[in-house]
C-alpha positions in Angstrom: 4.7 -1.2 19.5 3.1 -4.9 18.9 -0.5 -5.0 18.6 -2.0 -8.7 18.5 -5.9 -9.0 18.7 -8.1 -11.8 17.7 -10.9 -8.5 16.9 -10.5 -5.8 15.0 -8.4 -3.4 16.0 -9.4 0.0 15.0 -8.8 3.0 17.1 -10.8 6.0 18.9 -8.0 8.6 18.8 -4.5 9.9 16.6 -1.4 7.1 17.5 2.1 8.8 17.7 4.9 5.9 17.4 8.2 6.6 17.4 9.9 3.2 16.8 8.3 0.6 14.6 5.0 -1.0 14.9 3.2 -4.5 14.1 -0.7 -4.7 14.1 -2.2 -8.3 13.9 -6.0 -9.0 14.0 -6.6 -12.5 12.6 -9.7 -12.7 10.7 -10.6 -9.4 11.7 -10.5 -6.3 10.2 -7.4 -3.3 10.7 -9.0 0.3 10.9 -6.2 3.0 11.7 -7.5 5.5 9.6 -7.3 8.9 12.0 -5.6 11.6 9.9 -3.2 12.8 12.7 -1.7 9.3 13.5 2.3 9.6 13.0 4.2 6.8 12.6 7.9 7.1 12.5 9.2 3.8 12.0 7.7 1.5 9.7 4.1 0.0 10.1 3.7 -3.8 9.8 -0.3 -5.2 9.4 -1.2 -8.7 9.3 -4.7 -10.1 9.1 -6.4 -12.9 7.1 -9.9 -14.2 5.0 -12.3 -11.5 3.7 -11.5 -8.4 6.0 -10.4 -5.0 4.7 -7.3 -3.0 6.4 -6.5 1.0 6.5 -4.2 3.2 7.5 -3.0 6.8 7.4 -0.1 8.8 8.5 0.4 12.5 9.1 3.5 12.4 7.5 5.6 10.3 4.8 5.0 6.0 5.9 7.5 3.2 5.3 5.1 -0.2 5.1 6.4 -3.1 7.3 5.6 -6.6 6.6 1.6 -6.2 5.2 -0.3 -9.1 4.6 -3.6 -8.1 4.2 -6.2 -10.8 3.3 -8.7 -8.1 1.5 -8.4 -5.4 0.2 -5.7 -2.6 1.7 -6.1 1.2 1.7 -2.9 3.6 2.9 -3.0 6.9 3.0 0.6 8.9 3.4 0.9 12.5 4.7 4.1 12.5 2.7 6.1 10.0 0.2 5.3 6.3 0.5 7.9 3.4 0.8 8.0 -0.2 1.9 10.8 -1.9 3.5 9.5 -5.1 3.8 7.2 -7.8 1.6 3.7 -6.7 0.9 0.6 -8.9 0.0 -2.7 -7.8 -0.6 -5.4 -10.5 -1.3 -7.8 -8.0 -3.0 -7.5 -4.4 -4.2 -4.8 -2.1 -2.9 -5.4 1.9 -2.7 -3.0 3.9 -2.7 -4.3 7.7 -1.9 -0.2 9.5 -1.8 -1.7 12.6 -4.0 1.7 15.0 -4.5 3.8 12.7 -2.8 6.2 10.1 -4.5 5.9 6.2 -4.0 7.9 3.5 -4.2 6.9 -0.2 -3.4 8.7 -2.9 -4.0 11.5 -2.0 -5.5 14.1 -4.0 -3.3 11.1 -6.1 -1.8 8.5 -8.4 -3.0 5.0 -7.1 -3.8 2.1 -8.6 -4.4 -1.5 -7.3 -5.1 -5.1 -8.5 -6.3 -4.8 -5.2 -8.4 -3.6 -1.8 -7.5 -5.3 1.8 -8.3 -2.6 4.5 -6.8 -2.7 8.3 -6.8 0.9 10.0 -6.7 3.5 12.4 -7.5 6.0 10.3 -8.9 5.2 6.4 -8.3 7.3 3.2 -8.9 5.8 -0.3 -7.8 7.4 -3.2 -9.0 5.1 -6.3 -8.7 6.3 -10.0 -7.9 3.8 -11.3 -9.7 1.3 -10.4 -12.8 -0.3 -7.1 -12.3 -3.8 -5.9 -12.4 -4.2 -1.8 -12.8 -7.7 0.2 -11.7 -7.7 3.6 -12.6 -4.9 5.6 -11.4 -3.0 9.0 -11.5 0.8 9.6 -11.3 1.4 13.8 -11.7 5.0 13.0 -12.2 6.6 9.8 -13.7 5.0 6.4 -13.4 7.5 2.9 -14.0 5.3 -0.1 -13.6 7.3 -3.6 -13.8 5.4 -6.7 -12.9 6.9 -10.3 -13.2 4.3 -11.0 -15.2 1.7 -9.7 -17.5 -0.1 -5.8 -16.8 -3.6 -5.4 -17.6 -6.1 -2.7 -16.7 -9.4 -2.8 -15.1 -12.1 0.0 -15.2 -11.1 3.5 -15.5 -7.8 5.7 -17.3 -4.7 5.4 -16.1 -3.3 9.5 -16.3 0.3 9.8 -16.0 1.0 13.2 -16.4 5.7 12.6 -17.1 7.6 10.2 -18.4 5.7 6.3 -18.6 7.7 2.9 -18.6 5.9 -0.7 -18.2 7.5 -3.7 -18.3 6.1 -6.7 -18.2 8.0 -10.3 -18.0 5.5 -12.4 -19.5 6.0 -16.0 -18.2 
């Protein structure tokens, strides 16, 4: 499913997609925040300037290509992975509470900052990375290229910690 707009998309009812999908609203903002929408392939979103995107899934969500010019909030049923580059211009949310996460871990990342709630999470960050408060219930690995600092907030990781920073 391609989804190109030059308004916001948002939606009025659950999406069930079975193949892959790519949703592209300019300046605009990306709203696909229905709790029952299952994607089964992996979810691309693209949109530019000062304009927030969401989504949700039923069930576990592979990320696409995301380039989201604000800031990004995703909400899995189930684990969270990417198989594609990610760029969030502002802050990225991450709301995967019981469920693993991995992001960029054979990809490139990039976020404003990052605040994530998870079972076990790994992001690995192409560039410095900037932490709001956050929970991992199992074991949290952070790797930036680049420095880590934290925002606002406790970062609670309930197993096993590693950070690694490649201060350049």
């Amino acid at each position: 499913v391609v989804i190109s707009n030059s308004g916001k998309i948002s939606q009025t009812g659950a999406l069930d997609v079975d193949t892959t999908s790519s949703f592209t609203a300019g300046t605009n903002e990306i709203d696909l925040s229905d709790a029952n929408n299952e994607f089964a392939g992996a979810v691309s979103l693209s949109n530019s300037g000062a304009k927030n995107a969401s989504l949700r899934n039923k069930n576990a969500l592979d990320l696409g290509t995301v380039a989201v010019g604000q800031d990004f909030t995703v909400t899995p049923g189930g684990s969270l992975t990417d198989s594609d580059n990610l760029t969030v211009g502002g802050l990225a949310t991450i709301v995967a509470a019981g469920h693993s996460v991995t992001l960029g871990d054979g990809t490139t990342a990039n976020f404003g900052s990052v605040d994530f709630a998870g079972d076990a999470v790994t992001i690995t960050e192409n560039s410095s990375m900037v932490i709001a408060a956050s929970e991992a219930t199992g074991a949290l690995s952070i790797t930036a290229n680049g420095t880590i600092t934290q925002t606002t907030g406790v970062i609670d990781a309930d197993g096993t910690s590693s950070f690694s920073a490649d201060r350049k």
